[in-house]
N, C-alpha and C positions, 0 to 999 in steps of 0.2 A: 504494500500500500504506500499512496508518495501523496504529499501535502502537498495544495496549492498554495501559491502565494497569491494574497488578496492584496496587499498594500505596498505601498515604497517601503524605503527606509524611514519610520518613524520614530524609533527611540536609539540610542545610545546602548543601553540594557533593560533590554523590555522582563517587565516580573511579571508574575503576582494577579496572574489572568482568572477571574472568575465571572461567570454569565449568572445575573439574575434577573429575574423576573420585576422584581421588586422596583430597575431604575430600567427594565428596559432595553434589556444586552450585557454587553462585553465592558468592563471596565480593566486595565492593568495600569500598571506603573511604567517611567521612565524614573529608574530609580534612582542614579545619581544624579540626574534635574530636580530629582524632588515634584515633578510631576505624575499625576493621576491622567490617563487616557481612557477617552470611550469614544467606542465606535459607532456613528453613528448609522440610520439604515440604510441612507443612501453609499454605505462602503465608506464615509472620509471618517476621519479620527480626530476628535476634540481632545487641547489641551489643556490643563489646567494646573498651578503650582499649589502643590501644598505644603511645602518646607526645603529646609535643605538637604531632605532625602526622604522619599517616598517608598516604603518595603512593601505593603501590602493594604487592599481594603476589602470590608465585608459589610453587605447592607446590615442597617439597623431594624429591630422589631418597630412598626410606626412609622418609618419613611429616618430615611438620612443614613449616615454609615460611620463605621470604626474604621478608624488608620492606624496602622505602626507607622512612625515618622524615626528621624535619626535616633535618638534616647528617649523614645517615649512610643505616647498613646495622642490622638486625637480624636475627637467627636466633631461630626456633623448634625446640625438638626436639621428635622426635614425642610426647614423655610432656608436653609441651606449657611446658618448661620454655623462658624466651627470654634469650637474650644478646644485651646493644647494641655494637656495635660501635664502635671508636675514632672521634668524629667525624672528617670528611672538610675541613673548613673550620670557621675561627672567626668568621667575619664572618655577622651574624644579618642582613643583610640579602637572603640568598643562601637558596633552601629547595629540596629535592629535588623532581618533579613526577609523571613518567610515565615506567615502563620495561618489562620483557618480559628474557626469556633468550635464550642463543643454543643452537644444537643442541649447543654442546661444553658445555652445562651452567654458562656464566658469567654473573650477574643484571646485564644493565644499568640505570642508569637516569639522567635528565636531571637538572639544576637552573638556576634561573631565579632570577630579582630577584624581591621585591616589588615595587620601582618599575619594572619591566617593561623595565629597562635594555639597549641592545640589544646584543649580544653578549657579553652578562654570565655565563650558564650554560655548562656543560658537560656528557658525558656521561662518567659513571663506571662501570668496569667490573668486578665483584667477583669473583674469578676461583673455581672449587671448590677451589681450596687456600687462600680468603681475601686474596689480593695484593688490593689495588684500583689499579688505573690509569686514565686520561684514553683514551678511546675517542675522542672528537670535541670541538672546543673552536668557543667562536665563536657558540652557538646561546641564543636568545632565551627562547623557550616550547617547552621540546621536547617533546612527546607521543606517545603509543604506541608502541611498538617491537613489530613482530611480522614472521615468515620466512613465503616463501614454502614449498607441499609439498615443496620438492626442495631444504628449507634452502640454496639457493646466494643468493638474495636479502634481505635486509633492507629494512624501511620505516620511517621514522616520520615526523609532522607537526612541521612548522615552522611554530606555529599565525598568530605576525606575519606571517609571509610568502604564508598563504597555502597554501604549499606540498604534498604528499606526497613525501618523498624516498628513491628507492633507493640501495639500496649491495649491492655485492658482501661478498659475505661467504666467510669460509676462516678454518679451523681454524690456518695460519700467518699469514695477515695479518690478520685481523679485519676491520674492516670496510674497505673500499677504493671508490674512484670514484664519489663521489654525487653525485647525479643528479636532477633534477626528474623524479619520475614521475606527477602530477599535479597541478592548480591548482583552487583550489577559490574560482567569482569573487565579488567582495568581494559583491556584495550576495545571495550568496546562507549567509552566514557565514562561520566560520573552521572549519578541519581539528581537530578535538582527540583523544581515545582513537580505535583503530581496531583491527579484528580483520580476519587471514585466511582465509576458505573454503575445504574442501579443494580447489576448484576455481579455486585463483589468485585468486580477484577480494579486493577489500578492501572494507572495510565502514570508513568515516568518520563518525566522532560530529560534530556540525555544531554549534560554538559560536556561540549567537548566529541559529544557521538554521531551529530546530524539526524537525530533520530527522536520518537516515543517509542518505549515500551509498554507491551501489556502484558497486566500479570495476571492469570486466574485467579480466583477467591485462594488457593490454596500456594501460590507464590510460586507458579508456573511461567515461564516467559512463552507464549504462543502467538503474539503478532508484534508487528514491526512496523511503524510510519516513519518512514525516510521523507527527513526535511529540509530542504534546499542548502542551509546555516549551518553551518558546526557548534554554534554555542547556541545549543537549545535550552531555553529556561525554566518556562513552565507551560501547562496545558490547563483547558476547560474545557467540560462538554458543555455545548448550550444551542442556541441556533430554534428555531420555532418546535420544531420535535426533540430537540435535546440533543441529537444526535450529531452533530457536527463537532469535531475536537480543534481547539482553537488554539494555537501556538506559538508561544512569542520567541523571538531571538536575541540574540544580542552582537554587537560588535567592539565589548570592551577589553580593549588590550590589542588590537589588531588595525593595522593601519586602513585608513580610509577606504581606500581598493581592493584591499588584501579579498573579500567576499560580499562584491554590491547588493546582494540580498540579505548579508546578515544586518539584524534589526528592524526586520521584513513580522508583518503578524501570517499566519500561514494558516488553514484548513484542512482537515480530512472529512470524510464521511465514512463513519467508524462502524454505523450497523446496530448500534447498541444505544440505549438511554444513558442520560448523565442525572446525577440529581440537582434540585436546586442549593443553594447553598446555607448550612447553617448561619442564621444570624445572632449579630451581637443584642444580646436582650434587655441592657443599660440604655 
């Protein structure tokens, strides 16, 4: 299976692609701009700034949305007014990266080093009544956080390692017993954004691989979306049936020419449902 490409070069380092219903489509990041993008219907792509580095956004319950921004959290309300929230750390060399919500409505998300220090980040959890706390400490590059249909699972990439990891998840303990749920091997790139199908399997952006992977419910690798880019970031299903897989690139670190599609937003028609996305319930 091979992705199209829909757009020019639109970002820098395109993130953080989720489709919801809720605003409408496609919304991702340009993440060292600090901008939020969405696609609009007619194909062009809206900009908009939201700080000096945009990692991720998820609708809110009620109209409006959560951001991870550089060292923190930010709020949207639906009349479109935003609040930043108190940064989370002082030390600038630490920056927010990749996160998702849980079914009880709290926004997670990761942070990493610049210098790609290993065990440097952590994942922070923003609860609907605003607490934040430390969900998981010890992690490198962490990306995508998405539940399986039956929210009892949890995923995200450990993109150093390679990895996909599950976790039990519960409404009293958060997340619990993680677990290698798949390996993704070295020379076929690194694990980065990933979405879940309504049908269990996982969909893997491939840093570095020009590719998604899909993995069965049981952490099977059985298809493959060859994507124009070598620095693939992350995926969503979404599109009027769900079923379009939507995929961003990036061109950071590589000179201008080096690949005139990377930073290209790309499509497949995958065959399978995606779900809508957990929101944040603050």
């Amino acid at each position: 299976m091979r992705a199209e490409r829909v757009t020019d070069r639109v970002t820098y380092h395109g993130e953080g692609a989720v489709w919801s219903s809720a605003w409408g489509g496609l919304r991702f990041v340009d993440m060292h701009a600090g901008d939020l993008m969405s696609l609009a219907a007619a194909g062009t792509v809206t900009r908009e700034h939201l700080g000096e580095l945009a990692a991720c956004v998820r609708p809110r319950v009620g109209g409006g949305m959560v951001a991870a921004v550089k060292r923190g959290f930010m709020l949207e309300d639906p009349d479109g007014t935003r609040h930043t929230l108190p940064e989370l750390w002082s030390d600038t060399g630490i920056r927010m990266n990749e996160g998702g919500c849980d079914p009880a409505g709290s926004f997670y998300c990761g942070s990493m080093s610049y210098s790609l220090e290993p065990g440097a980040g952590s994942v922070y959890r923003l609860s609907p009544g605003g607490k934040v706390d430390v969900a998981l400490t010890g992690v490198t590059i962490p990306n995508g956080f998405a539940f399986s249909p039956d929210h009892l699972t949890a995923y995200h990439a450990e993109t150093t390692t390679g990895e996909v990891r599950a976790y039990n998840w519960s409404v009293e303990d958060g997340l619990t017993n993680g677990r290698p749920f798949a390996r993704i091997p070295d020379d076929a790139g690194a694990p980065d954004g990933l979405t879940v199908d309504s049908e269990g399997g996982l969909w893997v952006a491939l840093w570095q691989g020009g590719a998604v992977w899909h993995f069965d419910s049981a952490g099977r690798h059985d298809e493959t979306v060859e994507v124009g880019a070598s620095q693939v970031t992350s995926c969503a299903l979404g599109g009027d049936g769900l079923d379009e897989l939507w995929i961003t690139t990036s061109w950071e670190g590589m000179d201008e020419d080096a690949e005139p599609v990377a930073g290209s937003l790309f499509r497949a028609q995958v065959g399978v449902k995606g779900l809508e996305p957990l929101p944040y319930a603050g």
